[in-house]
C-alpha positions in Angstrom: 95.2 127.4 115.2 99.1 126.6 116.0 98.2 123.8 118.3 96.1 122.3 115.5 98.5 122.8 112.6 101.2 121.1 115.4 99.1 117.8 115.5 97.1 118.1 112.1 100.3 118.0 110.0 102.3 115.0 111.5 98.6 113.3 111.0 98.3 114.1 107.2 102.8 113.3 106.7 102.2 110.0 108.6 101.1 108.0 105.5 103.4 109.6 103.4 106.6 108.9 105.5 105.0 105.4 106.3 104.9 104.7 102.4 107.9 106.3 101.3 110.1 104.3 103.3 108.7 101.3 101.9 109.6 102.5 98.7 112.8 103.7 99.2 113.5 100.5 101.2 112.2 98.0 98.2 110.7 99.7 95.1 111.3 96.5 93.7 107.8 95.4 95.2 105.8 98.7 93.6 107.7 99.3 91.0 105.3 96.5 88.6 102.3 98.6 89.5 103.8 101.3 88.8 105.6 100.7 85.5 102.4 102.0 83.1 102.4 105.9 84.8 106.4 105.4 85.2 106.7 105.1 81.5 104.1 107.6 80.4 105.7 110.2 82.9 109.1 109.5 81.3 107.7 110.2 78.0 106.3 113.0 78.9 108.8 114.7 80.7 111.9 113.3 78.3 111.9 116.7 76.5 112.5 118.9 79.5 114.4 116.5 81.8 117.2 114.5 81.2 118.1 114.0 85.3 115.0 111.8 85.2 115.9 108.2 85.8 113.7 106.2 82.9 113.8 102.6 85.1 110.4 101.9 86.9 112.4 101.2 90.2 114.3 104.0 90.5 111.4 106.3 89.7 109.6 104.6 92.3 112.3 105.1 94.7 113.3 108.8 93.7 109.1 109.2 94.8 109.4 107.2 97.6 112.7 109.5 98.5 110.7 112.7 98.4 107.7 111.7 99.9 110.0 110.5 103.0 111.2 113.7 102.9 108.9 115.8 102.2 106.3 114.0 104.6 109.1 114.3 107.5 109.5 118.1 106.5 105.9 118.2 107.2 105.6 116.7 110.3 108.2 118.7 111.9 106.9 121.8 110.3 109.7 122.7 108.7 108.5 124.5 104.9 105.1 123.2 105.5 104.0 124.6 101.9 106.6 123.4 100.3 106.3 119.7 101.9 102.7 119.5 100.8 103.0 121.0 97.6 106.0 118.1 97.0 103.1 115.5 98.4 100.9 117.0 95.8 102.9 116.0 92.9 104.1 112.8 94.2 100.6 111.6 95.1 99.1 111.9 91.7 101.5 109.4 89.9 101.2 106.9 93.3 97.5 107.0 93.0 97.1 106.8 89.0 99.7 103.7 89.5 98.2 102.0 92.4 94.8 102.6 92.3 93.2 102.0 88.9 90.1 100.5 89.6 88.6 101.3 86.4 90.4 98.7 85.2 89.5 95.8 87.3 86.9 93.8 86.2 86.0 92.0 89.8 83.4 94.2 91.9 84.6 93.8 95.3 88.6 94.1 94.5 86.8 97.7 92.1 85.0 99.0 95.3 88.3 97.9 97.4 90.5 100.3 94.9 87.7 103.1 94.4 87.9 103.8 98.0 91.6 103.7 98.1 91.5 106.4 95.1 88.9 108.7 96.8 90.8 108.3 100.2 93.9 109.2 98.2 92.0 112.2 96.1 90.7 113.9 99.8 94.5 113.7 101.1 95.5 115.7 97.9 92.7 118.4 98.5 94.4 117.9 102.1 97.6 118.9 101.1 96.3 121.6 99.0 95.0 123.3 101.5 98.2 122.7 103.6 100.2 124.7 100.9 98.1 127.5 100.3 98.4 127.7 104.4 99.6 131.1 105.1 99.0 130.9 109.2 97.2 133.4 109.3 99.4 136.0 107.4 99.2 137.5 103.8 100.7 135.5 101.2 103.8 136.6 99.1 101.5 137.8 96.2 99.1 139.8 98.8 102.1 141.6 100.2 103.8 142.4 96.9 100.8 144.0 95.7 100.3 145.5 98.8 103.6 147.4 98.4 103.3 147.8 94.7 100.7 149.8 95.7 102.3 151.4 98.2 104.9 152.4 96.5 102.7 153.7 93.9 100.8 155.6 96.0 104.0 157.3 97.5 105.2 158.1 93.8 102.2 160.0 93.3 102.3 161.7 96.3 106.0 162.9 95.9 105.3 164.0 91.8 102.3 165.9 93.2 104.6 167.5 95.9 107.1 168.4 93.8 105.0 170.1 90.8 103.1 172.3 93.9 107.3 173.0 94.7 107.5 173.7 90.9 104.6 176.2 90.4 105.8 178.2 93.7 109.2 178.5 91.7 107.8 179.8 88.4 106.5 183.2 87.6 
């Protein structure tokens, strides 16, 4: 399974690296397409972040920035989890930006941007499954409950060793 995570996750970051570059390099180009989610994201988020730049351009390129990073954090399989959970969240603005065919009234250009959102929905289940990726090993919340219960089970143990101590002790 290492040898196919090794190629499998340069594959999936290649697009993402590929794309933000361009749009760290000139979010000038997306950033038209892009101004309708830009604008409803900064709305939305106003109330909990105020680090958030509100220009289209520089929220394209602050998206561009972490998909570059996150993609090449991917591809070097360096916090594989954490890369694709960052692709996650950056893919779902890019794709409701880029890709609304429900609003295009031509047929072909429609079908053209239908499969370009599909193609884009299969790399986030993609990069879903890359996150949850534990390689094999329990995940943090398996483990924790593992020794909760542990623990738990040691507590008990002791208490019951100690009250047989107890009784011996008493007349």
């Amino acid at each position: 399974m290492t040898v196919l995570r090794r190629v499998a996750r340069p594959m999936l970051a290649s697009m993402f690296i590929s794309g933000g570059y361009g749009a760290v390099r000139d979010p000038a180009r997306l950033a038209p397409v892009a101004e309708p989610v830009t604008d409803r994201v900064t709305e939305m988020l106003a109330p909990w972040s105020s680090l958030l730049p509100e220009d289209p351009e520089r929220l394209v390129r602050l998206n561009g920035a972490v998909q570059l990073g996150a993609g090449l954090l991917l591809a070097l399989g360096r916090a594989p989890r954490l890369a694709s959970a960052a692709l996650a969240v950056t893919l779902v603005p890019t794709t409701l930006a880029a890709h609304r065919y429900w609003t295009i009234e031509d047929p072909e250009k429609r079908a053209a941007q239908r499969v370009q959102f599909l193609k884009n929905t299969s790399l986030l289940g993609g990069l879903l499954i890359a996150a949850a990726d534990t390689h094999g090993k329990p995940s943090l919340a398996y483990r924790t409950r593992s020794a909760a219960s542990h623990a738990s089970a040691a507590v008990a143990h002791q208490a019951h060793a100690a009250a047989g101590t107890a009784r011996k002790h008493l007349p």
